[in-house]
N, C-alpha and C positions, 0 to 999 in steps of 0.2 A: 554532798555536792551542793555548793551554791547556787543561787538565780544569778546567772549575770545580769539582769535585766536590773534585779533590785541592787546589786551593786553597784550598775552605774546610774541609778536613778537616785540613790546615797551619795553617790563620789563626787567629793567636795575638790576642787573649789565649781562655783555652779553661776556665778557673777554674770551678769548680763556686759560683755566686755571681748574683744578681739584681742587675743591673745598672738594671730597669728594669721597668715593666709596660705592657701596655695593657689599662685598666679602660676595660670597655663597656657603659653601663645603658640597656636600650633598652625601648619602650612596643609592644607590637604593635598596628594599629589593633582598636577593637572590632569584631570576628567576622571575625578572620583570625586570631585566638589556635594555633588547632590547625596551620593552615597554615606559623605563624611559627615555633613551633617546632620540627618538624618538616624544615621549609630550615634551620634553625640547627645540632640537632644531628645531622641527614643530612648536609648538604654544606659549611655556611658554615664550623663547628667547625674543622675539619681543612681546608678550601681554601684559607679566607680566613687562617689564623694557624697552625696546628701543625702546617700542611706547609711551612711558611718554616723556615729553618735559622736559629738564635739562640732560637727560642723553645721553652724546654723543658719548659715545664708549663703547664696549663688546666685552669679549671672551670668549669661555669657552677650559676648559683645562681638563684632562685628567690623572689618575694615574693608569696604570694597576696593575697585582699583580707583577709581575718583580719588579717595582719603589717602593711599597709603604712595600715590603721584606725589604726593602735599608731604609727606615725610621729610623731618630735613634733613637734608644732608652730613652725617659728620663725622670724624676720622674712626676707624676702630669700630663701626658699630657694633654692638653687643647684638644684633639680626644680622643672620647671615643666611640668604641676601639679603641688603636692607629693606629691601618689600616686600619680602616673606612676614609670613604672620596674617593668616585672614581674618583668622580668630581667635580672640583670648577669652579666659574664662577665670572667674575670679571667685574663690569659696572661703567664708570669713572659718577662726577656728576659737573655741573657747577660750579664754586665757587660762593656763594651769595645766592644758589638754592639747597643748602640741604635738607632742611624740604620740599621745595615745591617738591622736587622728590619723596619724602618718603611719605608726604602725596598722591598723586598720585598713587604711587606702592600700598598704604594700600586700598585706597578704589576703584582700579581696581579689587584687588584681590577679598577683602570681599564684594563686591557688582555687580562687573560685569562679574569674572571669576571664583569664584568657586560657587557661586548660579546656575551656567549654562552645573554645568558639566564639568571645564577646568581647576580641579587640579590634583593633581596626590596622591594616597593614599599611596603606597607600594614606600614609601619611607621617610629617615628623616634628616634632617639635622645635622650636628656634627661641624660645626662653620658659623654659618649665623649672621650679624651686617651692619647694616648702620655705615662707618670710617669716619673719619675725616682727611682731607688731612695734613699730619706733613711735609714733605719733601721728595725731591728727590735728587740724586747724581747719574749724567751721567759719563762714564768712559770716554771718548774719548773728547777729544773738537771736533766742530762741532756745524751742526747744529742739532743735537738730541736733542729731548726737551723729559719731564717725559709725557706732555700728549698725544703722539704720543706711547706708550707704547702698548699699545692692537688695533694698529693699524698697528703696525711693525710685521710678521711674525716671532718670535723670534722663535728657535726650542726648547724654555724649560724654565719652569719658577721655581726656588724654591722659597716656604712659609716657612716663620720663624715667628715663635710667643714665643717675650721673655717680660717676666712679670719685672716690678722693686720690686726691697724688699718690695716699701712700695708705697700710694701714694704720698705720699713727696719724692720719691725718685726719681720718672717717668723724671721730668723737667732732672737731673741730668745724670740720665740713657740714657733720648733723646741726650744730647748734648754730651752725651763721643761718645755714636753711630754715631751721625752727623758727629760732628769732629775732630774724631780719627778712633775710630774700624771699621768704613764702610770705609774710604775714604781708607785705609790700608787695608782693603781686596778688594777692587773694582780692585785695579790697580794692572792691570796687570792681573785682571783674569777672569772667563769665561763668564761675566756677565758683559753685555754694561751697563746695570742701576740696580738702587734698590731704589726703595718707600717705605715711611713709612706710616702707615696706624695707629689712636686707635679708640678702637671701642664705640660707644655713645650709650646710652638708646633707646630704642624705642620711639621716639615722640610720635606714633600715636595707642598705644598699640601696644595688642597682637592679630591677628584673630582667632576665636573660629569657627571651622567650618570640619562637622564630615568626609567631603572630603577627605581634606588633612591633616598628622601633624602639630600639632602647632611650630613656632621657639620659640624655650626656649629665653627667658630674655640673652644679652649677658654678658659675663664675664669678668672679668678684663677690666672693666672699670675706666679710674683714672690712672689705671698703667700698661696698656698693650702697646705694638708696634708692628704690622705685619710689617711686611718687606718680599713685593714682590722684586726677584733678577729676571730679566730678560736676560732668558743665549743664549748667540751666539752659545754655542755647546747643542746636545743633551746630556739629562741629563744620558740617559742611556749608553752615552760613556764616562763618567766621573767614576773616583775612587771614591772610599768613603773616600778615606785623602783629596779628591779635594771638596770635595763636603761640607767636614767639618773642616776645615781649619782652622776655625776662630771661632770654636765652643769654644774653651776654652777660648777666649776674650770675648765671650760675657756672659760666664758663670762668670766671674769675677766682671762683672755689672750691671747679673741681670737672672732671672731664665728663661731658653728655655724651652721652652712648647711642641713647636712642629718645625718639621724641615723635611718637603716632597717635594718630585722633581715631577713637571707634566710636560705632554706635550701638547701641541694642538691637541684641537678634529679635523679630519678630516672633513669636514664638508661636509655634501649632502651623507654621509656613515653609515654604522653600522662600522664602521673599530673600533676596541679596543675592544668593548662590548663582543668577546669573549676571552679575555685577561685577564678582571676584575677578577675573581675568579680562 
């Protein structure tokens, strides 16, 4: 019998590199807010993802009702309702170690954390996927790199989720974003970086388990792009012409789904939880 320890402390590829994420925006139900977060950053944080091997960094962030009033409005939101989502949580994945994180996270959950009592029921997800790392673009030279991202204290992160017309159009839609519409809004404005993210099938199914909600199949696969913007100011001292600026260029190459400002959870607090509603 092997060490698995020593085979994956062997198992290459080992690159200092984001191969991949799993972005989590989940709704807690109304008046289990303090409950919910509280399971999240006690136990879920670290059971459910940062005690799996490939995953090397986590945040969770935060949108109270102030932020998520400021949401824009637009047809089709990929949130349903559109101010659902109090909270996202974002976990970078090695590159080369996608499926081995994902399988990991599936049969921690389905086997060793909600058999035992260690989901959370009163509550449901409104964009949860395993992404696929597409690229990054830092504003400043330097040394800032895209994986250093949920390790930098940034005070504000917005989520953008725009579809391409088609899936033939996604390639197209990626590369006017790469390089034109992001690198033209990045400079000069309030956001040191932005990652792009699309979201991929479940590998390892679905878990059926009367605990906690099931996460729905994700969407817009083939021809979505998240695009995390990672902001030097708070987002709640930003305008809304600052905040949407670039909203008509991207509307010109492809449909915005959704488009919400968060901030860092305070961590070791309840701070926000009575903010949410």
């Amino acid at each position: 019998m092997t060490d698995p320890y020593t085979d994956i402390a062997l198992q290459l590829p080992n690159e200092v590199a984001i191969g991949g994420a799993l972005i989590t925006m989940v709704e807690p139900d109304s008046g289990h807010e303090h409950a919910y977060n509280r399971w999240y950053e006690d136990d879920h944080f670290y059971s459910g993802a940062m005690h799996g091997p490939w995953m090397f960094a986590g945040r969770r962030f935060v949108a109270p009702r102030t932020l998520r009033d400021r949401r824009l409005a637009v047809a089709d939101s990929a949130v349903q309702p559109p101010d659902a989502g109090c909270y996202i949580s974002c976990y970078w994945i090695t590159a080369g170690h996608e499926l081995d994180a994902e399988r990991w996270g599936y049969l921690a959950m389905a086997e060793a954390l909600m058999p035992n009592g260690r989901g959370f029921v009163n509550r449901h997800h409104v964009y949860t996927s395993f992404q696929a790392y597409r690229f990054g673009l830092v504003r400043d030279p330097g040394p800032m790199k895209p994986h250093v991202a949920l390790d930098v204290r940034f005070p504000g992160l917005l989520v953008e989720i725009v579809d391409a017309p088609s899936e033939e159009g996604f390639e197209e839609m990626e590369r006017t974003l790469r390089d034109e519409v992001l690198p033209a809004a990045l400079a000069d404005s309030s956001a040191a970086m932005v990652l792009a993210f699309t979201p991929k099938p479940f590998s390892q199914g679905l878990i059926d388990d009367p605990t906690t909600p099931a996460v729905a199949p994700p969407a817009g696969v083939g021809r979505q792009l998240c695009l995390l913007w990672f902001l030097d100011t708070d987002p709640r001292d930003l305008s809304d012409d600052t905040l949407r600026a670039h909203h008509g260029a991207l509307a010109d190459i492809g449909e915005l789904r959704f488009s919400g400002a968060f901030i860092p959870t305070d961590v070791g607090t309840d701070r926000y939880v009575d903010e949410l509603r």
